[in-house]
N, C-alpha and C positions, 0 to 999 in steps of 0.2 A: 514422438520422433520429430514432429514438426516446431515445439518447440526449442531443440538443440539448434534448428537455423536461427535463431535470436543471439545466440551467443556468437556467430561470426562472421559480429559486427560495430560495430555503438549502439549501445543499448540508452532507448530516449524513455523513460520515466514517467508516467502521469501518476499526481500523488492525488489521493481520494481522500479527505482530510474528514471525519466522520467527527460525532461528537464525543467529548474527552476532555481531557486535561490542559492538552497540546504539548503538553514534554515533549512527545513522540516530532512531531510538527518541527519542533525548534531544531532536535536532533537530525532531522532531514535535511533543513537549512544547513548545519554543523560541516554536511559534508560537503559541502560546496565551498566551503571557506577557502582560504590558502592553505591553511593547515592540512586537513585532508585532500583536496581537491580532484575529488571525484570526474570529475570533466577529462582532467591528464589520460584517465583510461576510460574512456569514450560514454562514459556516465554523465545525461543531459537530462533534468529538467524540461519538460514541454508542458504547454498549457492546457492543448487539446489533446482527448483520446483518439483519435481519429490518427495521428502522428507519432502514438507509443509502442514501443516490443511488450515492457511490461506497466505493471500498476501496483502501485505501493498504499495496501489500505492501512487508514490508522486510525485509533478511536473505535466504541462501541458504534453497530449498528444500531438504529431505536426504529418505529413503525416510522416517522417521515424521513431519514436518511435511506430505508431499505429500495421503496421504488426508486429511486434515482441513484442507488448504486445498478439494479437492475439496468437499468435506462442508460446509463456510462457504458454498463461491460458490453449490453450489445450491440451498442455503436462501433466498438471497440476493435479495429482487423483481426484478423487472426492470422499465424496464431498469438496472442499474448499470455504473457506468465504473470500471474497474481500472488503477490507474496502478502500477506499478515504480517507487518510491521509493529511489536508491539504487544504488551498482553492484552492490551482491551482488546485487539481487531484478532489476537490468537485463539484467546479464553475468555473474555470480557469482562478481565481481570478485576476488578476492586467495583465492578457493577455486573457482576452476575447474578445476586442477589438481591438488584436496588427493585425499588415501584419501579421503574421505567421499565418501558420490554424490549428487548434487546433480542437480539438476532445474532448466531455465531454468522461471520462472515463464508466458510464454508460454507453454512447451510443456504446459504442465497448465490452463490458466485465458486467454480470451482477454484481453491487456493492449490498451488504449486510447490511456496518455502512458505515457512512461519519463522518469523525473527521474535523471540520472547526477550522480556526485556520492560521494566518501566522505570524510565523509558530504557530502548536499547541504546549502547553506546555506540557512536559513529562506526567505529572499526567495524561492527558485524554486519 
């Protein structure tokens, strides 16, 4: 219940940029263009977690991005909405099965939405 108060308001953004491809990355930037421009309906970029409603992870977890996603989220007010930007940060799409170890982001941080998608396209 406590996170329906995020929505009314401007919702300020901190993106967690994990390891991947960066498709995902570029796409985030996408929406900030003129084109879509995400800002007109109170969608802002910030740089600090300390100043976010939600958090947009993107990219595989691996063992050295996991403490410092830990370390992020609970710095983080509450409450905030954690969406999975992404098949890698959804499913750990085209690295679920590499040598590296990867961690679903679920399993570390509770997620809110999952946006599937590699990458997703700005609209979603």
């Amino acid at each position: 219940m406590d996170k329906l108060k995020i929505l009314t308001k401007s919702i300020w953004v901190f993106h967690f940029g994990s390891a991947a491809c960066n498709n995902c990355d570029i796409e985030i930037l996408d929406i900030l263009t003129p084109r879509f421009d995400a800002e007109r309906f109170g969608i802002k970029l910030v740089g600090s977690i300390k100043h976010a409603d939600a958090m947009l992870v993107s990219g595989i977890i691996t063992r050295k991005t996991a403490p410092m996603l830990k370390e992020i989220y609970s710095m983080s007010p509450k409450p905030l909405a954690v969406i999975a930007f992404g098949s890698c940060a959804s499913s750990q799409g085209m690295f679920k099965n590499s040598c590296m170890r990867t961690v679903p982001v679920d399993e570390m941080i509770p997620v809110d939405a999952y946006i599937p998608g590699c990458p997703p396209r700005p609209e979603a």
